[in-house]
C-alpha positions as CSV (number, residue, x, y, z in Angstrom):
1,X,38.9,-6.0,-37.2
2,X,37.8,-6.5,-33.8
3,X,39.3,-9.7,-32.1
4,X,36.8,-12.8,-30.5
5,X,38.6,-11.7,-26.8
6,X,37.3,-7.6,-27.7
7,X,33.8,-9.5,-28.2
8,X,33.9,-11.5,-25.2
9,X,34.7,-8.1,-23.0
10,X,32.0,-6.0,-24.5
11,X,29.5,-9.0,-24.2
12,X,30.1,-9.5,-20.3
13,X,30.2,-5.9,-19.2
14,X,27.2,-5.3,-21.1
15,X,25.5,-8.2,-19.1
16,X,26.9,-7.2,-15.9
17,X,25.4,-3.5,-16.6
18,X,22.3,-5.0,-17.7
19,X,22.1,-6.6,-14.6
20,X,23.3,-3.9,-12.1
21,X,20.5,-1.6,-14.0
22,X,17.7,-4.6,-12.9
23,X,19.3,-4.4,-9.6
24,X,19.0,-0.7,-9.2
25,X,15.3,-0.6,-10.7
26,X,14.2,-3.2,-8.3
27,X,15.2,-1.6,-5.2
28,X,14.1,1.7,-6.3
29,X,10.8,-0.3,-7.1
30,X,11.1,-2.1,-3.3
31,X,11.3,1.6,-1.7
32,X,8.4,3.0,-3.3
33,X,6.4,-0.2,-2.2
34,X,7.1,0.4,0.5
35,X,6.6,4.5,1.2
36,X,3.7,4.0,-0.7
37,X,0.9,6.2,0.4
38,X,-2.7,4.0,1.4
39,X,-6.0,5.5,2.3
40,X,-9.0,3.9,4.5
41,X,-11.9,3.9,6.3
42,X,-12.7,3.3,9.6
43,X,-16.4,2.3,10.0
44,X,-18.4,3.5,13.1
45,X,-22.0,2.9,14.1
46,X,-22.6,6.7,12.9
47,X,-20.2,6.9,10.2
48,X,-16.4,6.7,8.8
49,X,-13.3,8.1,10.1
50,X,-11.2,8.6,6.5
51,X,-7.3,7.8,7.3
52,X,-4.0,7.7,5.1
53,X,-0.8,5.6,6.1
54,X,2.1,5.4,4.6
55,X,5.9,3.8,5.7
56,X,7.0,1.6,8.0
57,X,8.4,1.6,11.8
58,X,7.6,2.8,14.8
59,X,4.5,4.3,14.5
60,X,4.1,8.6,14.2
61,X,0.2,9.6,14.5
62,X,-0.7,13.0,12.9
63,X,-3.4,14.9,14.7
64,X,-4.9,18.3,12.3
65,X,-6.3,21.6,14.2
66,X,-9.8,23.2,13.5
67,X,-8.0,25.3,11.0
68,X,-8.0,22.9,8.3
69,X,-7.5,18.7,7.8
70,X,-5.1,16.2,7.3
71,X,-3.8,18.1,5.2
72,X,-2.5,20.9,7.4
73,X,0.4,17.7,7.8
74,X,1.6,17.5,3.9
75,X,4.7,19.3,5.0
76,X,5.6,15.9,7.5
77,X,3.4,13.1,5.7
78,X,5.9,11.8,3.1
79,X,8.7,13.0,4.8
80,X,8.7,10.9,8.3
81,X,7.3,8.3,6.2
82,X,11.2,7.8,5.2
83,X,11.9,6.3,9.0
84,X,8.4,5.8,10.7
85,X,4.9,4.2,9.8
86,X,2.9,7.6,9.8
87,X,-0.5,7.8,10.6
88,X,-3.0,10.8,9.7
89,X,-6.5,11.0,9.8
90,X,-9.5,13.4,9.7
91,X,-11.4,14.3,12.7
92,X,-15.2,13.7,12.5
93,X,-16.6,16.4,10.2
94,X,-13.3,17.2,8.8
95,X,-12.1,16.5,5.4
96,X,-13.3,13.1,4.4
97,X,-14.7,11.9,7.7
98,X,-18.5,11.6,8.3
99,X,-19.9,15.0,10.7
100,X,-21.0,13.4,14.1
101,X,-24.6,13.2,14.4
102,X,-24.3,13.2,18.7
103,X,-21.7,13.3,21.4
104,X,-18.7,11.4,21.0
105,X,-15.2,10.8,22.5
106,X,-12.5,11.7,20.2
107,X,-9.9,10.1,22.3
108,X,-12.2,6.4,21.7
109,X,-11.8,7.1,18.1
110,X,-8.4,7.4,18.2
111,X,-8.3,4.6,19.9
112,X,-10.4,2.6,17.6
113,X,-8.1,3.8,14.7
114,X,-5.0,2.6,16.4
115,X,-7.1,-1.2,17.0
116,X,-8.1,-1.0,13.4
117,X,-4.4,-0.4,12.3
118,X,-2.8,-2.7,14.4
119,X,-0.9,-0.1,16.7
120,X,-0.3,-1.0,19.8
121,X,1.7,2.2,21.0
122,X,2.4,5.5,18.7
123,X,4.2,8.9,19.2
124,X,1.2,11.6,18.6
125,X,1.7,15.0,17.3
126,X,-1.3,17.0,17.4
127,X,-1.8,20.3,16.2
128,X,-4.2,23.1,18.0
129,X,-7.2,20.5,19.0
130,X,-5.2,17.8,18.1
131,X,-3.0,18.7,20.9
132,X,-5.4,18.9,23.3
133,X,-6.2,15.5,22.2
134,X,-2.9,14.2,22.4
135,X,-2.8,15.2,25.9
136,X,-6.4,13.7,26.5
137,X,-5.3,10.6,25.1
138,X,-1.6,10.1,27.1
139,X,-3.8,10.4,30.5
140,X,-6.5,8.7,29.8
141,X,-4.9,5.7,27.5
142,X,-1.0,6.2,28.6
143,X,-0.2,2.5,27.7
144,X,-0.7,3.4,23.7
145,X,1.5,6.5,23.9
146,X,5.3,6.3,23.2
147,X,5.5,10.3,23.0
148,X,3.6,13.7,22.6
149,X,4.5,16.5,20.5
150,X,1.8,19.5,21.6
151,X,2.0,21.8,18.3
152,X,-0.1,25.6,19.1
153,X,-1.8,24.1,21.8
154,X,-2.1,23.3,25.6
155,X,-4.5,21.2,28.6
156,X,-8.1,21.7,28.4
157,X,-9.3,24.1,31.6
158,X,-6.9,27.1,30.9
159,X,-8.5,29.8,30.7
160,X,-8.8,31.8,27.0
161,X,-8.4,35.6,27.2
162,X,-11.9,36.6,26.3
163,X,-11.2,38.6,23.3
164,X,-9.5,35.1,21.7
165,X,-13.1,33.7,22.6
166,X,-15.1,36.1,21.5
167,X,-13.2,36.1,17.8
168,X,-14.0,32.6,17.5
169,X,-17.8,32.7,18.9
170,X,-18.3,35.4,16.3
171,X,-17.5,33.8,13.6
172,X,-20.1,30.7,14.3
173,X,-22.7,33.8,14.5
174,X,-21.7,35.3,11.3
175,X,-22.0,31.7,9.4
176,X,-25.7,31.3,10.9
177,X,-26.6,35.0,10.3
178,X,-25.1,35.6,6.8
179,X,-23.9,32.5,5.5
180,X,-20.8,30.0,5.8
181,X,-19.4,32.2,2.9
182,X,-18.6,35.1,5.2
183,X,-17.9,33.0,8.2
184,X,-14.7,31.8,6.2
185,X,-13.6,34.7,5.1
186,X,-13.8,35.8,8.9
187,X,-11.8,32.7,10.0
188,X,-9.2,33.4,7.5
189,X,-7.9,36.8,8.9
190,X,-8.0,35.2,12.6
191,X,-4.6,36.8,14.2
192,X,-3.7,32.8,14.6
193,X,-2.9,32.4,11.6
194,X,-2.2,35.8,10.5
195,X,1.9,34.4,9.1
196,X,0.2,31.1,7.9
197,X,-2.7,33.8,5.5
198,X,0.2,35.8,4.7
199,X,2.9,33.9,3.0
200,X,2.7,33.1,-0.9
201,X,3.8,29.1,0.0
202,X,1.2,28.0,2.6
203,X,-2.0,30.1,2.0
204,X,-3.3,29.0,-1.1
205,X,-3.0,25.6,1.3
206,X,-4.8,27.0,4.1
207,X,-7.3,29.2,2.1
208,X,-8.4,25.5,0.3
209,X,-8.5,23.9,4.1
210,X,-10.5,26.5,5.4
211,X,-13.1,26.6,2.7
212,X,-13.5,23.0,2.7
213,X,-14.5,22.4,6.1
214,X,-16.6,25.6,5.7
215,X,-19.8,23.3,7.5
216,X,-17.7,23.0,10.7
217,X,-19.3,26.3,12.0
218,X,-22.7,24.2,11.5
219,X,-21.4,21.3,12.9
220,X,-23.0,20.8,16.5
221,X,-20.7,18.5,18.0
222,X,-17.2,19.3,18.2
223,X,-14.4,16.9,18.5
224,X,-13.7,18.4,22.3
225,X,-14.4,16.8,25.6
226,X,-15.0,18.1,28.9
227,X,-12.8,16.4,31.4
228,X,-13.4,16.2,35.0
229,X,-11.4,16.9,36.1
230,X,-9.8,18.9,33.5
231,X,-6.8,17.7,31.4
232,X,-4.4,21.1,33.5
233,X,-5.2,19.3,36.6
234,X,-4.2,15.8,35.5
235,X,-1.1,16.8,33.5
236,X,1.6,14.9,37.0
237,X,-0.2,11.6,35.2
238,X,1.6,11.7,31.8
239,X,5.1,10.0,32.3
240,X,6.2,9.6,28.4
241,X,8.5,12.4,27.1
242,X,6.6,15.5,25.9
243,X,7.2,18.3,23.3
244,X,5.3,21.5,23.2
245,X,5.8,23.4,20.3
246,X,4.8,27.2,19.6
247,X,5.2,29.8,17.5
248,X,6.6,33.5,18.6
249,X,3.5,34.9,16.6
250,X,0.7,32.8,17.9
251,X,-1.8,34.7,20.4
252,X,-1.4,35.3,24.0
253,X,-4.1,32.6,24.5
254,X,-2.3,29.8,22.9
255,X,1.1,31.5,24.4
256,X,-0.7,30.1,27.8
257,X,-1.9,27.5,27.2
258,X,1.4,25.9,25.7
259,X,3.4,27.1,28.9
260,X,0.8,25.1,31.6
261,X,1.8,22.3,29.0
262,X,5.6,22.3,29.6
263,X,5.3,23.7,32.8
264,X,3.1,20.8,34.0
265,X,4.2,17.9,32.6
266,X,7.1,16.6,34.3
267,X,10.6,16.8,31.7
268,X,9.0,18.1,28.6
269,X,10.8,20.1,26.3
270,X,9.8,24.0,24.6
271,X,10.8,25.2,21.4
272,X,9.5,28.3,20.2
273,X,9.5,29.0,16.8
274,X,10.5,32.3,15.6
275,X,8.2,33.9,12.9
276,X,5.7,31.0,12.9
277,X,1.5,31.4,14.0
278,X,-0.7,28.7,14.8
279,X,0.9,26.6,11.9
280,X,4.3,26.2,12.5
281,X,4.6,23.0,10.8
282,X,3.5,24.5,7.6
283,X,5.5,28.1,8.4
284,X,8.3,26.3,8.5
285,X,8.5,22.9,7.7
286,X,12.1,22.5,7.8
287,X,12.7,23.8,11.2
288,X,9.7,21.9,12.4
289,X,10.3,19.1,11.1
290,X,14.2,19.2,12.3
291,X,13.1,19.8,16.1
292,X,10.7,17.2,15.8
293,X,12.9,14.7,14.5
294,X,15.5,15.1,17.1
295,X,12.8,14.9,20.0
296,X,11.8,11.6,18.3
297,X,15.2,10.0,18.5
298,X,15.3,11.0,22.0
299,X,12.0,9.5,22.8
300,X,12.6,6.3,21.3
301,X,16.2,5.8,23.3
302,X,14.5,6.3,26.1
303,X,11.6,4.6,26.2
């Protein structure tokens, strides 16, 4: 027969596990609080700019490319949600966000989005267009930028082969002659993103993007703005420390654009990504995400 002392054992280590299991549940509980993924709206005298936070720390803003949405990001979102407050939105006419209904300045509604979060100064990593506005954004607002990663993407006023151009204007031709149907299915098989359309794990992604923002080709205003001077003459003015990303497989246009990018902005970095298009981040997440991360660390020790 078990003794009173046997009883009095069993009795306290099954209240000390009792209480180590509430312990564990309650910080796993505190850490999902707080990666928690929220979702907004910012309201603007012509619409909304949809946005999704999640985290906390230093703040990391995700800017998307014309080749799909926020989306284009799900590869990062969670993932440097784990050390920074992370920040991605959709462009106007994008995703969730309202199509502009005349001119805008996409580097005042970034602005506006950092005021409406409460983010005084944020590392921006911008994809394509997003990269060009990342670089619109450190000249023209340098006191909210802690760092820029440019990702498939240079200055506005480089010159684009015209062959890059003339794939692009014709598919804004075929969506008003036959349909946005077509148009897509154009867009698609673009030699940008020829890896991205190619592999099993990131087309049915980009295939979804793509068809969803199939109205961008009637979209009138585009989130670009013509600088003057241009952003390739201005890039001596950006002080904060810069990362320009490509991919060995993106076109010759791009190719150029990223080099007056590292070339012209004084210290920044160039990693090119082997096997990876216009979409590194989604090509390879790990490696993107790897290089990023170190830059990041970097950025924030320095400045």
């Amino acid at each position: 027969m078990r003794n009173l002392e046997d009883f009095n054992v069993e009795l306290r280590y099954s209240s000390e596990m009792k209480t180590l299991l509430f312990s564990i549940l309650f910080f796993m509980l505190t850490i999902s609080v707080t990666v928690a993924q929220e979702s907004g709206t910012l309201q603007l005298t012509d619409g909304a700019i949809y946005y999704e936070t999640m985290g906390e720390g230093v703040p990391v803003v995700f800017l998307h490319g014309g080749f799909g949405d926020r989306r284009m990001w799900d590869d990062q979102f969670a993932e440097f949600a784990k050390n920074y407050f992370v920040v991605r939105y959709d462009q106007r006419g994008f995703g969730k966000s309202a199509k502009p209904t005349a001119k805008y300045s996409p580097v005042s509604d970034l602005e506006m989005l950092l005021d409406h979060l409460k983010i005084d100064k944020a590392h921006l990593i911008g994809n394509s267009m997003g990269g060009y506005l990342a670089i619109d954004f450190a000249i023209q607002k340098s006191s909210r930028v802690r760092s820029i990663t440019i990702v498939a993407a240079g200055p506005s006023g480089v010159e684009t082969p015209k062959e890059e151009t003339d794939r692009m204007m014709a598919v804004f031709k075929l969506a008003k002659d036959e349909g946005l149907n077509k148009a897509t299915a154009m867009w698609i098989q673009n030699p940008m993103i020829a890896v991205t359309s190619s592999l099993p794990k990131t087309s049915p992604l980009l295939k979804t993007m793509i068809e969803d923002n199939a109205s961008i080709f009637e979209m009138r205003f585009w989130p670009f703005e013509q600088a003057d001077p241009p952003a390739v003459k201005r890039l001596n003015e950006i002080k904060v420390p810069a990362l320009i990303v490509i991919g060995d497989k993106d076109t010759p246009g791009v190719q150029a654009a990223a080099e007056a990018a590292a070339s012209g902005i004084a210290g920044a970095k160039k990693v090119i990504m082997k096997d990876a298009d216009h979409l590194p981040q989604m090509d390879n997440p790990d490696e993107f995400n790897r290089i990023v991360k170190e830059f990041l660390s970097t950025a924030i020790s320095c400045h």
